[in-house]
N, C-alpha and C positions, 0 to 999 in steps of 0.2 A: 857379560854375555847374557845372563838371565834379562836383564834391563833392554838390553837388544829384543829379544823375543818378548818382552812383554810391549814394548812401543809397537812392534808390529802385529802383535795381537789385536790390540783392544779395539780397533774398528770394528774387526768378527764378534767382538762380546759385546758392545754396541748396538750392532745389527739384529743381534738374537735378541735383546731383553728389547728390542721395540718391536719385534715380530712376537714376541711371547705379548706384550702390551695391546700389541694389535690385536690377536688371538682373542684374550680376555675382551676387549673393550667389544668387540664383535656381537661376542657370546653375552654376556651382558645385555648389552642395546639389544638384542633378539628378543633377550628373556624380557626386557623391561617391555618394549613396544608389541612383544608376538600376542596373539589372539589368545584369550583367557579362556572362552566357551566352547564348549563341543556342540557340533549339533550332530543332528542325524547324519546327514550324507560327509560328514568332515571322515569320517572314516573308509569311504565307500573308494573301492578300486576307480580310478579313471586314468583315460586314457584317449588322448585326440577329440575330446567330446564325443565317444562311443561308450555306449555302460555294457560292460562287461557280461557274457552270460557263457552261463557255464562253467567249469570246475579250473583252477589254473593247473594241475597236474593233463597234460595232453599228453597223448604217446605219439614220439613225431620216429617216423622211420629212420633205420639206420643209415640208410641210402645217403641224406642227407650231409650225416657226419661224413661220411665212407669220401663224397665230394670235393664235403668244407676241405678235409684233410688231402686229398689227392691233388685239389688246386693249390693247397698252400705249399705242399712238396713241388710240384712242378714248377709254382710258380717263383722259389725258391733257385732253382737251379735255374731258369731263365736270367735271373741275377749274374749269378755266377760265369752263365755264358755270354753275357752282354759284359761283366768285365774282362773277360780274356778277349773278347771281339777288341776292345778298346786297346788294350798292351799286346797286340798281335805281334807287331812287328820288332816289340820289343822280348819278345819271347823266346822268339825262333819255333825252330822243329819241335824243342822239346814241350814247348806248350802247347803244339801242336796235336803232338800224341796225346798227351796226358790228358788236352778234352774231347780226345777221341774217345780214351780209355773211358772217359767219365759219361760222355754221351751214349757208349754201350750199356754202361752199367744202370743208365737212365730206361733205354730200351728194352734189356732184361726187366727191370722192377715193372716196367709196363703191361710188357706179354706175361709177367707171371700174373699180374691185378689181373690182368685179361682172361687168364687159362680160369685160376680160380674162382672166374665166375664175381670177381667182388665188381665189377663194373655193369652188372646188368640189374635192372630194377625187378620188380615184383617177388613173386614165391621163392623164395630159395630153397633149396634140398641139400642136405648135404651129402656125399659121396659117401655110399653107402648106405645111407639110410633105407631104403626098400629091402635090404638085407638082414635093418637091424626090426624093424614093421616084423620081417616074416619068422625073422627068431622069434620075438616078443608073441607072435600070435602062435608059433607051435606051441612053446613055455605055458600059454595059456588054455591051449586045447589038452594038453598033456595035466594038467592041475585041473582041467575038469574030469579026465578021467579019473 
């Protein structure tokens, strides 16, 4: 039995020590052939033949993320709903409901992104806040006296 599995083994152990072969002869030939000298600009950020200016740390708005993520969920369940479109009829009623039920639960998650304000761009405030300003300025007129 061991002889069994080792006959149908050995292609896979094969395969690996000429991929490990490949690997090394790779890395090798780079090392041998790759450029020995620095110069100046071998370090220099590029990019499409644009040089670079300015700091790479940028502050990019949340907004952004807030999108990437809301299309990747939406566009997630659009999936989901194109495969029940397709096994319709093989579903019956019951699959019927159930992407009823899913399609509500989609429009709930919507109207609450909506209510709470995460789908509009610019200044945001949070709820409350003018409340917490007017504490914070008694607190401070109260500690001047």
């Amino acid at each position: 039995m061991v002889n069994q599995y080792a006959n149908e083994i050995w292609p896979l152990a094969v395969y690996f020590v000429m991929v490990i072969l490949l690997v090394i002869t790779m890395l090798v030939l780079s090392w041998l052939l790759g450029q020995r000298r620095r110069e100046a600009a071998t370090n220099d950020p590029f990019e499409s033949g644009i040089v670079s200016v300015g700091g790479s740390q940028v502050r990019i708005s949340v907004e952004f993320y807030l999108v990437a993520i809301f299309f990747v969920i939406f566009d997630l369940e659009t999936v989901f709903i194109f495969a029940w479109a397709i096994a319709f009829f093989e579903l019956g009623w019951q699959g019927y409901l159930s992407m009823l039920v899913f399609i509500a639960v989609l429009v709930l998650a919507l109207i609450y992104e909506w209510r709470s304000g995460a789908l509009e761009w610019g200044n945001k405030t949070r709820v409350g806040l003018q409340a917490a300003q007017r504490a914070e300025q008694l607190k401070a007129a109260e500690d001047k006296l």
